[in-house]
N, C-alpha and C positions, 0 to 999 in steps of 0.2 A: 476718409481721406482717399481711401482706394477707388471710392466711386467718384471723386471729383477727379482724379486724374485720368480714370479710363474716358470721363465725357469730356475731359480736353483734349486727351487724344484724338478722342472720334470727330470733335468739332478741328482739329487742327488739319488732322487727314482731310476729314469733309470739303475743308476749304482750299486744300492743296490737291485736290481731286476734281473742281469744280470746272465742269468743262459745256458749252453749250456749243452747237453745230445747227445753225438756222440760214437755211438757201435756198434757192429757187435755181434752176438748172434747166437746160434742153440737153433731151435724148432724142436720137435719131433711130427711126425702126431700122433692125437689125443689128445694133450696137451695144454697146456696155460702159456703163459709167459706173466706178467705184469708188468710194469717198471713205478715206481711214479716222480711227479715232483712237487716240490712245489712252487706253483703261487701266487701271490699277485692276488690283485682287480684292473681290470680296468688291467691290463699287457696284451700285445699284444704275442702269441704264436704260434709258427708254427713248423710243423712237417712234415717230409716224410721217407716213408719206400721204401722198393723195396728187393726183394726177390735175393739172389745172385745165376746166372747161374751155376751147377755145371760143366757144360760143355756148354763152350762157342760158339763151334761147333756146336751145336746140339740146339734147340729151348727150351724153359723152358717145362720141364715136367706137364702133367694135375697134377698132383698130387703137383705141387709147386706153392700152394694159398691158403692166409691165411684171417682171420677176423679178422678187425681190429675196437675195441671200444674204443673211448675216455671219459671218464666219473669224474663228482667230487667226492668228499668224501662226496657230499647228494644224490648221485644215477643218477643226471642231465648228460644226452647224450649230448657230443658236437661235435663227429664225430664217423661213421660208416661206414666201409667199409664190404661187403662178398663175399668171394670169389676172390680175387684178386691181381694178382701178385705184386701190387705196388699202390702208393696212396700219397696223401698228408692233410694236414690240417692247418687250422688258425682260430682261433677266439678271443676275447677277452674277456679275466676271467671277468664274472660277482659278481664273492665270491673267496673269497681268501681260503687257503689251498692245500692240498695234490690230482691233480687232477693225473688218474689212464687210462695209455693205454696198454689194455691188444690184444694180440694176438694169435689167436686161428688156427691151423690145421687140417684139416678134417683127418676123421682115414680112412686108406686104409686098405683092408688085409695084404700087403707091405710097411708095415713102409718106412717113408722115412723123414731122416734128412734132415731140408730147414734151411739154413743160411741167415739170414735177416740183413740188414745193414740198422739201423733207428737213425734220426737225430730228435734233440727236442731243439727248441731254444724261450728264451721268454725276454723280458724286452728287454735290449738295443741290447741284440744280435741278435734279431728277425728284425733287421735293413731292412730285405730283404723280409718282408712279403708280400709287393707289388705286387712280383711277383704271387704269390698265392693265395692273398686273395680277397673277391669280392667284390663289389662296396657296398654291403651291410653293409658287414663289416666295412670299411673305412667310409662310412658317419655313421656308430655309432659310430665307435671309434672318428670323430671330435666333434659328439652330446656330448660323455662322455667328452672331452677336454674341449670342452665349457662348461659345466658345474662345471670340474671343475675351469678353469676361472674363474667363476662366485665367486663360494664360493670361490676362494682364496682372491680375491677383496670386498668381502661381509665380509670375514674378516678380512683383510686390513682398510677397512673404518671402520670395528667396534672398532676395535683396537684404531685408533685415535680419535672414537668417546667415547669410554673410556677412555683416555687421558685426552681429553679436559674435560667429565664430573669429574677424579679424579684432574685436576687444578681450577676448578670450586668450587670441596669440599674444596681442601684445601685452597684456599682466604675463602668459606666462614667460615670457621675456626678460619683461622687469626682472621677474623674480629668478627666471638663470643669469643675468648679468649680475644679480646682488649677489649670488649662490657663486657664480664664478669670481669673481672680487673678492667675497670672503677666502674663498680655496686659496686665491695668490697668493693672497695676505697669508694664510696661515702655509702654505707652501713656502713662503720668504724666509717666515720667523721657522721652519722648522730649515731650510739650511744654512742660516747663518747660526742656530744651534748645535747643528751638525758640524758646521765649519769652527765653531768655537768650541766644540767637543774633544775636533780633530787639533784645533794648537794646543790644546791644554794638556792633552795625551803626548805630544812631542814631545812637550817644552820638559814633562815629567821624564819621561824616557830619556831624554838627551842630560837630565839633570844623575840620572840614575847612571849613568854611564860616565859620568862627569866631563861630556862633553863640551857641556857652558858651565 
């Protein structure tokens, strides 16, 4: 039970995580274009660029290479690329939010527009990061799965072990509202014997005095 609900989690997240970023853009030498994406924690993301020939014919110009930084919204580097025609990337979000890949063109005396066709895929649509990512990657990202495993299960069991301690309150419950219902009860009958104690002790006295 525990394992079908951790992989509805994962597939629910998955799906609510699912984000893809496919565009073709012009950069201007000397300038910077940044394009954001917003990542959860622990999402798997992967990214490639490549600079598009303007002539097919003819080999890529020196002048069509760009710098490529991948960074979060606290400043943290997750890929760097300089200088170069084409590139890729994968890591897994360690902080969730707005993470920022800018791309940069060296300035020529001769301006030159470079068309870039860059793909940015993460959550379930990042299904293909295999190809690209490194052994490093992959055995943290199963570190991070087991763990969270762990805590889903650690709270699974906590769950029922709340359970059992709030049936546990409520018998013992039961059993002080009967406990205390009893006590009334005999706390009633012991002053109305008290109070029937006390007239009968009067009634003698006052008789003894021949008051009545």
């Amino acid at each position: 039970m525990a394992i079908y609900r951790f992989v509805s989690l994962l597939l629910t997240l998955g799906f609510l995580s699912n984000t893809v970023q496919s565009l073709r853009f012009d950069l201007q030498s000397g300038h910077t274009k940044c394009i954001s994406e917003d990542i959860k924690t622990h999402a798997m993301t992967v990214g490639k660029y490549s600079i598009v020939n303007p002539d097919e014919s003819q080999p890529l110009p020196d002048s069509h290479k760009i710098t490529v930084r991948v960074t979060s919204q606290y400043g943290n580097s997750y890929h760097y690329a300089d200088n170069v025609p084409s590139g890729q990337f994968a890591f897994q979000a360690s902080e969730a939010g707005d993470y920022m890949a800018c791309f940069w063109a060296a300035d020529y005396k001769q301006q030159a527009m470079i068309t870039v066709d860059f793909e940015w895929k993460s959550g379930v649509a990042a299904k293909d990061w295999t190809n690209v990512a490194k052994k490093g990657s992959i055995d943290a990202m199963e570190l991070e799965l087991k763990k969270l495993f762990d805590t889903v299960a650690s709270i699974h069991d906590e769950m029922y072990y709340l359970r059992e301690r709030e049936e546990e309150m409520q018998e013992l419950n039961k059993r002080t509202n009967s406990r205390m219902a009893s006590l009334s009860f005999l706390s009633l009958f012991v002053c109305l014997l008290v109070a029937g104690l006390q007239v009968w002790h009067l009634k003698t006295f006052f008789e003894k005095k021949k008051l009545i």
